[in-house]
N, CA, C and O atoms as CSV, one atom per row, in Angstrom:
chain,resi,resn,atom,element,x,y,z
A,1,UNK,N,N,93.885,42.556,92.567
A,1,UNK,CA,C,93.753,43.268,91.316
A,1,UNK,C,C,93.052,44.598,91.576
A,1,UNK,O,O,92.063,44.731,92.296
A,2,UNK,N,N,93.590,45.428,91.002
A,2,UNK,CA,C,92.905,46.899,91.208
A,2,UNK,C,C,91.348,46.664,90.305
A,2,UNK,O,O,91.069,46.062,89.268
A,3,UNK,N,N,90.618,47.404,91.210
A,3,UNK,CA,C,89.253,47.608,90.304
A,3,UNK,C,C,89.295,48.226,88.945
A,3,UNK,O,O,90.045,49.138,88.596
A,4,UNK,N,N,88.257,47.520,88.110
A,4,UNK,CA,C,88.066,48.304,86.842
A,4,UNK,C,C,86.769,49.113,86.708
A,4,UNK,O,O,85.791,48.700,87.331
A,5,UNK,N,N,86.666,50.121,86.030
A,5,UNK,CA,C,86.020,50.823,86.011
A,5,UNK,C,C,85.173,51.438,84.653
A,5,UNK,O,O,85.669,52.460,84.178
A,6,UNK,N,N,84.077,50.968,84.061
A,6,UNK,CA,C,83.514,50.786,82.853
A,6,UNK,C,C,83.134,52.149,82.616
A,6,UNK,O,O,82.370,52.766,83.359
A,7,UNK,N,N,83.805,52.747,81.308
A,7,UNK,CA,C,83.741,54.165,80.682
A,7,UNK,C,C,82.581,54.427,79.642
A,7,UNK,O,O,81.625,55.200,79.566
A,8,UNK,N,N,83.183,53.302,78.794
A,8,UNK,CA,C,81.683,53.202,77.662
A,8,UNK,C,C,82.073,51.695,76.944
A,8,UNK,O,O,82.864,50.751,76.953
A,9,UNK,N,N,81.215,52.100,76.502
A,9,UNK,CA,C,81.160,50.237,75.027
A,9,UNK,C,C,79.976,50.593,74.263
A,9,UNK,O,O,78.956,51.234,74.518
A,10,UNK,N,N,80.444,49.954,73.208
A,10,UNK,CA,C,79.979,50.328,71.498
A,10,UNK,C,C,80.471,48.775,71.070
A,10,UNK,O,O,81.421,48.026,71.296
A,11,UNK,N,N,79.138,48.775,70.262
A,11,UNK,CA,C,79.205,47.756,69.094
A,11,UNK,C,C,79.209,47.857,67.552
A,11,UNK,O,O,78.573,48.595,66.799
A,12,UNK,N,N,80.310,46.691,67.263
A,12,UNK,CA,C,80.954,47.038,66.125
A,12,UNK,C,C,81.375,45.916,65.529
A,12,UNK,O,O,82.266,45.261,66.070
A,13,UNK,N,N,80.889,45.561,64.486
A,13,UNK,CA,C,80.998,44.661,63.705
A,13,UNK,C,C,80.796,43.398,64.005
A,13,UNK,O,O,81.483,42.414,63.732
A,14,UNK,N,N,79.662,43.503,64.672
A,14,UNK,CA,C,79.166,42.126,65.784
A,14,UNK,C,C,79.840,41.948,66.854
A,14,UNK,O,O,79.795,40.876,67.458
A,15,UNK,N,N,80.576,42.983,67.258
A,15,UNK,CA,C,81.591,42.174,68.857
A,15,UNK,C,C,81.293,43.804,69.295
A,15,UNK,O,O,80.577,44.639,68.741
A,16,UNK,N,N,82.261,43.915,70.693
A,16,UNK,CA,C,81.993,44.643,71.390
A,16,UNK,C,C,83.199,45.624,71.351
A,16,UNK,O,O,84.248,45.120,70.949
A,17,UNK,N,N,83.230,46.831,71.670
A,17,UNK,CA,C,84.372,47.528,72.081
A,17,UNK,C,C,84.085,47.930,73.798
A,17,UNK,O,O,82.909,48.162,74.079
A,18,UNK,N,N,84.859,47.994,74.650
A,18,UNK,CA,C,84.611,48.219,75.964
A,18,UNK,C,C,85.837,48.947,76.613
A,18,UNK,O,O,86.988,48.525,76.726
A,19,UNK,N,N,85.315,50.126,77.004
A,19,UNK,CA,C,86.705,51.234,77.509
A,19,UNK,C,C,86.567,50.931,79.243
A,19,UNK,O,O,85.564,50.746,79.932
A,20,UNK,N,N,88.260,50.979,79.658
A,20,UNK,CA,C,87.868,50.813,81.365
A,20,UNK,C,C,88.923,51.756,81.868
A,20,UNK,O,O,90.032,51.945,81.367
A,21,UNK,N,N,88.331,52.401,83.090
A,21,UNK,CA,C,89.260,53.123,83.671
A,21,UNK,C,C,89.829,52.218,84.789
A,21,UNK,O,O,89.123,51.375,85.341
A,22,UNK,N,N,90.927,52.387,85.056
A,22,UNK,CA,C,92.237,51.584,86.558
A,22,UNK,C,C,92.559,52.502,87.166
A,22,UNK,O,O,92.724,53.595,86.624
A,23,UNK,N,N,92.694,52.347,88.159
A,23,UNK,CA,C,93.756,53.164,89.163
A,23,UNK,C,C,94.426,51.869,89.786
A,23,UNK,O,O,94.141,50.957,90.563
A,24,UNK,N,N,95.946,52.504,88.655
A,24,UNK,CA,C,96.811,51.262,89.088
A,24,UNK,C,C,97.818,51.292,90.190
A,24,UNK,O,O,98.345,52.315,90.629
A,25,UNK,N,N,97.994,50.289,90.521
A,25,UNK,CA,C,99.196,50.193,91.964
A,25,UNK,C,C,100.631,50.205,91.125
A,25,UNK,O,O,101.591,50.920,91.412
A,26,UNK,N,N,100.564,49.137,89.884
A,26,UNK,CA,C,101.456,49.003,89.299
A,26,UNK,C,C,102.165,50.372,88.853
A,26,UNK,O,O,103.366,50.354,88.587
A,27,UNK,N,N,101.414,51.573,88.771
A,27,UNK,CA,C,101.827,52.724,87.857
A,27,UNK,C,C,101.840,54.125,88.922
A,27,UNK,O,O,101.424,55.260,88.695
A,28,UNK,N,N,102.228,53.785,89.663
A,28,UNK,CA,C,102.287,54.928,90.881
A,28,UNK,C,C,100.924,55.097,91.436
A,28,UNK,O,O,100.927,56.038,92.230
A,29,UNK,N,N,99.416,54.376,91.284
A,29,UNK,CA,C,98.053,54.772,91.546
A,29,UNK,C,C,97.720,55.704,90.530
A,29,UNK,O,O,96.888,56.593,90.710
A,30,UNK,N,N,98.170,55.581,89.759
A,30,UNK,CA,C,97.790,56.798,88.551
A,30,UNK,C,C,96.276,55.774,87.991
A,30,UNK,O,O,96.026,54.570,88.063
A,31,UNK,N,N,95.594,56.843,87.496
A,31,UNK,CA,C,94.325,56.280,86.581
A,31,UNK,C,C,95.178,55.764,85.454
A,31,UNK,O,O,96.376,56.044,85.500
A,32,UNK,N,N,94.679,54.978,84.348
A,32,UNK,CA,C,94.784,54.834,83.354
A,32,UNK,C,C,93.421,54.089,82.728
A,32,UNK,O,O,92.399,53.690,83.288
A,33,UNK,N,N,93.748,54.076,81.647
A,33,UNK,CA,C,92.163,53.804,80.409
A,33,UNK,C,C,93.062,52.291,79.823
A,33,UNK,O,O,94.228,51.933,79.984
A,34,UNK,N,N,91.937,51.692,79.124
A,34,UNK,CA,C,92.561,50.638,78.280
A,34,UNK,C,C,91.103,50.260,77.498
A,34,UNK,O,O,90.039,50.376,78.106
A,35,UNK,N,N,91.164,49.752,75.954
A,35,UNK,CA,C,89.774,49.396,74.696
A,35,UNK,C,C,89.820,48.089,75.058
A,35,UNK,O,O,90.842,47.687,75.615
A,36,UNK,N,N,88.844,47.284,74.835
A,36,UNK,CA,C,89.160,45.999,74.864
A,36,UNK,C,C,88.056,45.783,73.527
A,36,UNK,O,O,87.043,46.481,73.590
A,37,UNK,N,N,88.191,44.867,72.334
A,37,UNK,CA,C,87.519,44.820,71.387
A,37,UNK,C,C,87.241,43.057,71.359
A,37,UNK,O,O,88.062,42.241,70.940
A,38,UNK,N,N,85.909,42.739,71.901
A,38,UNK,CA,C,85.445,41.341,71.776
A,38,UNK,C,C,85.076,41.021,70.608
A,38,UNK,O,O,84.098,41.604,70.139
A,39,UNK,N,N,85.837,39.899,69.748
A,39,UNK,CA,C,84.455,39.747,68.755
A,39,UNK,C,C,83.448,38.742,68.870
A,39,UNK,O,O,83.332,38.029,69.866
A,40,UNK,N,N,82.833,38.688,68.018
A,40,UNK,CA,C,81.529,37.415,67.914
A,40,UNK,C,C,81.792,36.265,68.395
A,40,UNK,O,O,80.991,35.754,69.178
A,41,UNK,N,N,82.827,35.687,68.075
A,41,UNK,CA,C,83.085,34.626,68.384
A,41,UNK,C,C,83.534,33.983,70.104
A,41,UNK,O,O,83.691,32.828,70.501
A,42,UNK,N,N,83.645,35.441,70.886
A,42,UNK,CA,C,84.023,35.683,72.391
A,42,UNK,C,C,82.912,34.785,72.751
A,42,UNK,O,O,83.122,33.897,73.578
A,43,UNK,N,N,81.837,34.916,72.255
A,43,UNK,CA,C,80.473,34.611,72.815
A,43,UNK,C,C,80.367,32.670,73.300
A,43,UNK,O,O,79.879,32.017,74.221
A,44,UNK,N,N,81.201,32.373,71.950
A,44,UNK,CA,C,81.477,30.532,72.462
A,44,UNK,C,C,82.674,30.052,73.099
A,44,UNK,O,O,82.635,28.836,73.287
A,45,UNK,N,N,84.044,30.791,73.610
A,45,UNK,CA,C,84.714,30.780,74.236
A,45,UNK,C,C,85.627,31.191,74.303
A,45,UNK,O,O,85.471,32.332,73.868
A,46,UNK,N,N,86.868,31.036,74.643
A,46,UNK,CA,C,88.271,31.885,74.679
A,46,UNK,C,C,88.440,32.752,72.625
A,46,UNK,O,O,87.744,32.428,71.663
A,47,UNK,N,N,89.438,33.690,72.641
A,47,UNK,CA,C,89.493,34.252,71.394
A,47,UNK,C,C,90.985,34.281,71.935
A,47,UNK,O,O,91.236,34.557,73.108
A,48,UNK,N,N,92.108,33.929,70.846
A,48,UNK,CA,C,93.688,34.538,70.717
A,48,UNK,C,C,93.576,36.345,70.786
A,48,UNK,O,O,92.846,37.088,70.131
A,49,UNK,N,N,94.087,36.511,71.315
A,49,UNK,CA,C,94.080,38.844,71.790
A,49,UNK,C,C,95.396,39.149,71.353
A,49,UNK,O,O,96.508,38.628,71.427
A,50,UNK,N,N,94.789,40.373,70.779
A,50,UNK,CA,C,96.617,40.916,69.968
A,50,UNK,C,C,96.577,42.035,70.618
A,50,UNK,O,O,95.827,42.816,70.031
A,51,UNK,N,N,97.006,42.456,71.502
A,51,UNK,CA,C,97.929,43.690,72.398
A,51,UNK,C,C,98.660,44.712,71.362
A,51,UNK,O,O,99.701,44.538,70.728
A,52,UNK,N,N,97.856,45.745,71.390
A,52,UNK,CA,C,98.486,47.128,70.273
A,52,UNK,C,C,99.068,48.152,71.328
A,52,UNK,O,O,98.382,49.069,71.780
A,53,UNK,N,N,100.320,47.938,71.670
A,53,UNK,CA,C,100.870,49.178,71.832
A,53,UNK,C,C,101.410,50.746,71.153
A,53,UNK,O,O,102.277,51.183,70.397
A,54,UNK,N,N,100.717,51.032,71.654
A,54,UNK,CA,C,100.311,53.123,71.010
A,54,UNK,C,C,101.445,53.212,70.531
A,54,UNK,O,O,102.178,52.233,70.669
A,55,UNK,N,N,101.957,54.400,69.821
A,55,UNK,CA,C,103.201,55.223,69.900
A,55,UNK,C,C,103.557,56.116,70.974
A,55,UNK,O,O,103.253,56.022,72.164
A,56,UNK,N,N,104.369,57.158,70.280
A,56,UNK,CA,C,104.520,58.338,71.261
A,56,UNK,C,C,103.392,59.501,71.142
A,56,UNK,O,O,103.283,60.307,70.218
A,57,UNK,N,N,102.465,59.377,72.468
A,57,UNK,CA,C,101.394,60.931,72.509
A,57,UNK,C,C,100.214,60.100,72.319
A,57,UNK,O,O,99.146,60.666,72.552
A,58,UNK,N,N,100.167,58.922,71.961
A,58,UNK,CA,C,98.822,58.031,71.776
A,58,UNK,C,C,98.328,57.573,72.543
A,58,UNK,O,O,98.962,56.925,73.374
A,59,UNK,N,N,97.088,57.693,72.603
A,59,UNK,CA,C,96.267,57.030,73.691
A,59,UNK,C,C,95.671,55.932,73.176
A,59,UNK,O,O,95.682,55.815,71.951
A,60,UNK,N,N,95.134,55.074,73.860
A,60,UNK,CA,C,93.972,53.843,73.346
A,60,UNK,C,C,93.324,53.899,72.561
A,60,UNK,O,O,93.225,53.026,71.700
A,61,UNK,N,N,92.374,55.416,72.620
A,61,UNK,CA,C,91.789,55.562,71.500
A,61,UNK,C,C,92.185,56.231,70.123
A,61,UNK,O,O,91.352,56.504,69.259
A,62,UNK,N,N,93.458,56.453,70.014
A,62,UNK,CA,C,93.870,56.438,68.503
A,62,UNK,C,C,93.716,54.784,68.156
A,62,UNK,O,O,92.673,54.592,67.530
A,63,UNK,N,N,94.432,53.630,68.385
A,63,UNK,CA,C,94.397,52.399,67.441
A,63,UNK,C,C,92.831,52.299,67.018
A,63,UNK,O,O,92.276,52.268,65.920
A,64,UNK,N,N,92.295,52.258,68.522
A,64,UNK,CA,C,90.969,52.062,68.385
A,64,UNK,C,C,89.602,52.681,67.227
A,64,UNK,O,O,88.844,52.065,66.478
A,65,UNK,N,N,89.748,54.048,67.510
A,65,UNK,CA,C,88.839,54.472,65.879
A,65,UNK,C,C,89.536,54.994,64.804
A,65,UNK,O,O,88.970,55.570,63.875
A,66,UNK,N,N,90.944,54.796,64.886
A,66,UNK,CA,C,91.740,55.389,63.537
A,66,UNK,C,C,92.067,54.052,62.480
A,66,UNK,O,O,92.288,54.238,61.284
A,67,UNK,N,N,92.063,52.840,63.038
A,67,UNK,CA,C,92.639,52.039,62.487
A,67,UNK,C,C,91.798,50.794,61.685
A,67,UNK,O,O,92.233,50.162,60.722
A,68,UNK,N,N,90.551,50.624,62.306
A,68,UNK,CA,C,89.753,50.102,61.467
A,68,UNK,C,C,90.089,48.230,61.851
A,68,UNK,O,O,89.458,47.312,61.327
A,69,UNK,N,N,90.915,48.105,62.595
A,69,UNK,CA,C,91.487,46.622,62.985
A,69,UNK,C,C,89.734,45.686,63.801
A,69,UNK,O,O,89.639,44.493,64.089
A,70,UNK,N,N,88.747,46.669,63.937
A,70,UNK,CA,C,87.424,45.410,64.322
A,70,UNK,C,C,86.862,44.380,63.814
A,70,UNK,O,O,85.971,43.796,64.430
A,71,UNK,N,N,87.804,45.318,61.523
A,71,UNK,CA,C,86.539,44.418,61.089
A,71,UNK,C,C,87.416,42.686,60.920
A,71,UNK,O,O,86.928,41.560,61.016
A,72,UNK,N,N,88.778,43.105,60.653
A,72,UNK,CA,C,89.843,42.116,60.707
A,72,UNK,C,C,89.908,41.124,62.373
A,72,UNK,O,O,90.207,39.950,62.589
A,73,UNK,N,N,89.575,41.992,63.088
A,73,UNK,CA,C,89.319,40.832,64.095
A,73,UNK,C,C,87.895,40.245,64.316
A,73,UNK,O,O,87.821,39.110,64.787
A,74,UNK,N,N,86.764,40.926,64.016
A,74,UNK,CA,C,85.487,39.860,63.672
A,74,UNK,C,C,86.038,38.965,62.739
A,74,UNK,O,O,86.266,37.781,62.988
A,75,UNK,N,N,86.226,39.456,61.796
A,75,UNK,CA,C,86.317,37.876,60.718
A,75,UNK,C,C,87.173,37.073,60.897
A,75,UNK,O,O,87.109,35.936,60.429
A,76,UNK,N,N,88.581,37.698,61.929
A,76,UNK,CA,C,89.291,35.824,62.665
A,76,UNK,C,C,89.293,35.478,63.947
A,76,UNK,O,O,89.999,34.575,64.395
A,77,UNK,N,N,88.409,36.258,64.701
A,77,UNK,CA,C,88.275,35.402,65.631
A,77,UNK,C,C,89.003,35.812,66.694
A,77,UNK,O,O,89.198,35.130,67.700
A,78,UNK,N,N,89.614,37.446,66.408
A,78,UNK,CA,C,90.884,37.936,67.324
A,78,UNK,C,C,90.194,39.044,68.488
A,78,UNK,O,O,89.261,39.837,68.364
A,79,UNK,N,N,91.008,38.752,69.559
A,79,UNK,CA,C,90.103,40.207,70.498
A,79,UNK,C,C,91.536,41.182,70.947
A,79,UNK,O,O,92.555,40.899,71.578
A,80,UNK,N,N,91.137,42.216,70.407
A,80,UNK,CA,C,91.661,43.181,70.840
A,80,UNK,C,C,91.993,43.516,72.193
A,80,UNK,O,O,91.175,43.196,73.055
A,81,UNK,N,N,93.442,44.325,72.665
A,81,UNK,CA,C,93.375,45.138,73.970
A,81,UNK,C,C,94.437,46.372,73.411
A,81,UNK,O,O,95.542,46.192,72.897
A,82,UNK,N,N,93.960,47.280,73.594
A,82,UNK,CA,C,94.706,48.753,73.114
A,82,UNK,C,C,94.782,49.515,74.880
A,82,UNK,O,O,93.727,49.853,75.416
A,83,UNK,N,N,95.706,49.640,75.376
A,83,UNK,CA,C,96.273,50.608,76.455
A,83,UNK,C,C,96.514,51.324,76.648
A,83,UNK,O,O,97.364,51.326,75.758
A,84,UNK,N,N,96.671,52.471,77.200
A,84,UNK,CA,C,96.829,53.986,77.339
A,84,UNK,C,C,98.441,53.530,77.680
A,84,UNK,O,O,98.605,52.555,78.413
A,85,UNK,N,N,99.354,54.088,77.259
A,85,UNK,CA,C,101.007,53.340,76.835
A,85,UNK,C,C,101.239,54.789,77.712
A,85,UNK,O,O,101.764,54.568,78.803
A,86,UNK,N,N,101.012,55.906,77.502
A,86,UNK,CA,C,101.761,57.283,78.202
A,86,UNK,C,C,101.106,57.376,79.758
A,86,UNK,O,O,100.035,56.902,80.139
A,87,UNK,N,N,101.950,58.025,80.410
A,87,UNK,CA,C,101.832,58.084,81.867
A,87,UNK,C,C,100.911,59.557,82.183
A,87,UNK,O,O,101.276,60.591,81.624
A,88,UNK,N,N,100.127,59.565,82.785
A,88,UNK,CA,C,98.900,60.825,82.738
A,88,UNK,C,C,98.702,61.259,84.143
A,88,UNK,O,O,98.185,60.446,84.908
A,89,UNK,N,N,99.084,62.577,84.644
A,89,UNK,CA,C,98.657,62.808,85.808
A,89,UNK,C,C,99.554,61.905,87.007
A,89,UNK,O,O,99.223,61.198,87.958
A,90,UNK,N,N,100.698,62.284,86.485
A,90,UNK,CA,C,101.757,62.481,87.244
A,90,UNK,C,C,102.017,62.945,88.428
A,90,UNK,O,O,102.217,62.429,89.527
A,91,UNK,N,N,101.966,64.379,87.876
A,91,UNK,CA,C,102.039,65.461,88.635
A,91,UNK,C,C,103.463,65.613,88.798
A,91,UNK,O,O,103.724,65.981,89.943
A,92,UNK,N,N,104.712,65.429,87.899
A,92,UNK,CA,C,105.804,65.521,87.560
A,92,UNK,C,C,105.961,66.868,87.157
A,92,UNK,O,O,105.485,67.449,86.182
A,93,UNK,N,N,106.887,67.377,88.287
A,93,UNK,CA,C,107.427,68.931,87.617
A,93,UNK,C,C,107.669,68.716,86.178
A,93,UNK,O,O,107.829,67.550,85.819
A,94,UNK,N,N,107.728,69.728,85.228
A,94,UNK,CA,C,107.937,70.155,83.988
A,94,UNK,C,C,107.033,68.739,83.091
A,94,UNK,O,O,107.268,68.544,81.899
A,95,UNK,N,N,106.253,68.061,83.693
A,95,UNK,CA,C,105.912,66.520,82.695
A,95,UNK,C,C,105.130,67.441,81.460
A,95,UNK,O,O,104.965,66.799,80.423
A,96,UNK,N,N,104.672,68.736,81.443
A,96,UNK,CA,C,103.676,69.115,80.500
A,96,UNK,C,C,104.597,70.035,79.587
A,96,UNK,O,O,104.033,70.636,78.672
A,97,UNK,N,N,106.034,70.201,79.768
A,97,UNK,CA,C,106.695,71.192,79.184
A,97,UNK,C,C,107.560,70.282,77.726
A,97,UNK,O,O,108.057,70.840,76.748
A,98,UNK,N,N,107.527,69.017,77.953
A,98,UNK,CA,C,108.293,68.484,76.325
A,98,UNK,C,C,107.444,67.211,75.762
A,98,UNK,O,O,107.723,66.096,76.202
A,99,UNK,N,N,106.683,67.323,75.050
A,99,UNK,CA,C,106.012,66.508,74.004
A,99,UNK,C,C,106.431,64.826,73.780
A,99,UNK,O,O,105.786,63.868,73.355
A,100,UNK,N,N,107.903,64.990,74.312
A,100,UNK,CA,C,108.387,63.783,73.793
A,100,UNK,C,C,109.079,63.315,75.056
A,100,UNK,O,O,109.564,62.241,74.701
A,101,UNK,N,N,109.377,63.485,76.216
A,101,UNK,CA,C,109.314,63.271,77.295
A,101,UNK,C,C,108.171,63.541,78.631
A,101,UNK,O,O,108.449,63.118,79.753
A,102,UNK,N,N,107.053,64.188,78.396
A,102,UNK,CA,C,106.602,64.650,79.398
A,102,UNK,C,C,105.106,63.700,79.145
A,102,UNK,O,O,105.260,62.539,78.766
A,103,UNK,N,N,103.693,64.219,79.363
A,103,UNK,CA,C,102.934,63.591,80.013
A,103,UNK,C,C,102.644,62.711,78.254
A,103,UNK,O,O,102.422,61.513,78.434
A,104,UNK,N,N,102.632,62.928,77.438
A,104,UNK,CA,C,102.455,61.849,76.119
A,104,UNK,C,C,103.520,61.265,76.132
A,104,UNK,O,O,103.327,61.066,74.933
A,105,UNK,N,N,104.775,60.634,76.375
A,105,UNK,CA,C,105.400,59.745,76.141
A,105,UNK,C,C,105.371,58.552,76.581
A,105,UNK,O,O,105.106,58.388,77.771
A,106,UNK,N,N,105.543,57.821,76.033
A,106,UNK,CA,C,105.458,56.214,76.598
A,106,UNK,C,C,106.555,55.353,76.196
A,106,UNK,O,O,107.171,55.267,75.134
A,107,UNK,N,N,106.659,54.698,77.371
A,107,UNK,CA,C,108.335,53.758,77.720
A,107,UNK,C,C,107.845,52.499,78.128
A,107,UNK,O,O,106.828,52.526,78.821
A,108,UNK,N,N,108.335,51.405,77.857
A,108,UNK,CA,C,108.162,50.097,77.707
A,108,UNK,C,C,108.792,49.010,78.628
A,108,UNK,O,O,109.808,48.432,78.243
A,109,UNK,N,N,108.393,48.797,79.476
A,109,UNK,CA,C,109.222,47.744,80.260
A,109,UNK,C,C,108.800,46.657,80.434
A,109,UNK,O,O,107.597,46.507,80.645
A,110,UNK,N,N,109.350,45.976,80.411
A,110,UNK,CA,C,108.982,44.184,80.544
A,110,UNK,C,C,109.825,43.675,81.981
A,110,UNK,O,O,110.343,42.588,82.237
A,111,UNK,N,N,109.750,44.680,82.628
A,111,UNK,CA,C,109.964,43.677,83.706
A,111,UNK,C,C,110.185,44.692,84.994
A,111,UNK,O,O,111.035,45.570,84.840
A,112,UNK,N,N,109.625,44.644,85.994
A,112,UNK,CA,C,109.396,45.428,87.615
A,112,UNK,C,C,110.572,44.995,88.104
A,112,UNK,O,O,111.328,44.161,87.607
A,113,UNK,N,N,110.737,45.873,89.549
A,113,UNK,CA,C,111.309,45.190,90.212
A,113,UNK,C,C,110.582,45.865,91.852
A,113,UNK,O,O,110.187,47.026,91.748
A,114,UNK,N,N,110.470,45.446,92.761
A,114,UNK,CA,C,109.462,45.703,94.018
A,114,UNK,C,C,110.571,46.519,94.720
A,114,UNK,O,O,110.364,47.018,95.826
């Protein structure tokens, strides 16, 4: 597993928010960020996690302070993971020249191949 790398954490509504930086293998070695939002209830054992994938140009931290989803997961018991969904630091000719293809876009795959 690639190392993680602790950015910040804030508390919020009795649970935790916790930002991490990766440098992933999976993603060409590119850095990427990801929120992880614990709530209260993390504290006595496993919590069900709902996975928010961004839109297009979004990073982690749009779901994270635009959306207000902490106080709905303190009160059931849910833990958050919000991901940086767009590819950053590329270093892809033209990646900074189209908004909707270049370094904010994000594409979805469910499945690698080596």
């Amino acid at each position: 597993m690639d190392k993680l790398e602790p950015v910040s954490s804030w508390k919020q509504f009795g649970g935790w928010n916790r930002r991490y930086k990766v440098k992933s293998s999976s993603l060409g070695g590119t850095d990427t960020v990801f929120t992880v939002y614990t709530p209260p209830a993390a504290e006595n054992g496993p919590v069900p996690v709902v996975y928010f994938l961004s839109g297009l140009t979004c990073t982690d931290d749009n779901f994270i302070t635009k959306a207000g989803a902490q106080a709905a997961a303190s009160r059931l018991g849910l833990a958050l993971v919000a991901p940086d969904t767009s590819p950053r630091g590329l270093g892809v000719e033209g990646e900074a020249e189209s908004w909707d293809f270049g370094v904010g876009a994000g594409f979805y795959l469910n499945a690698t191949q080596p």
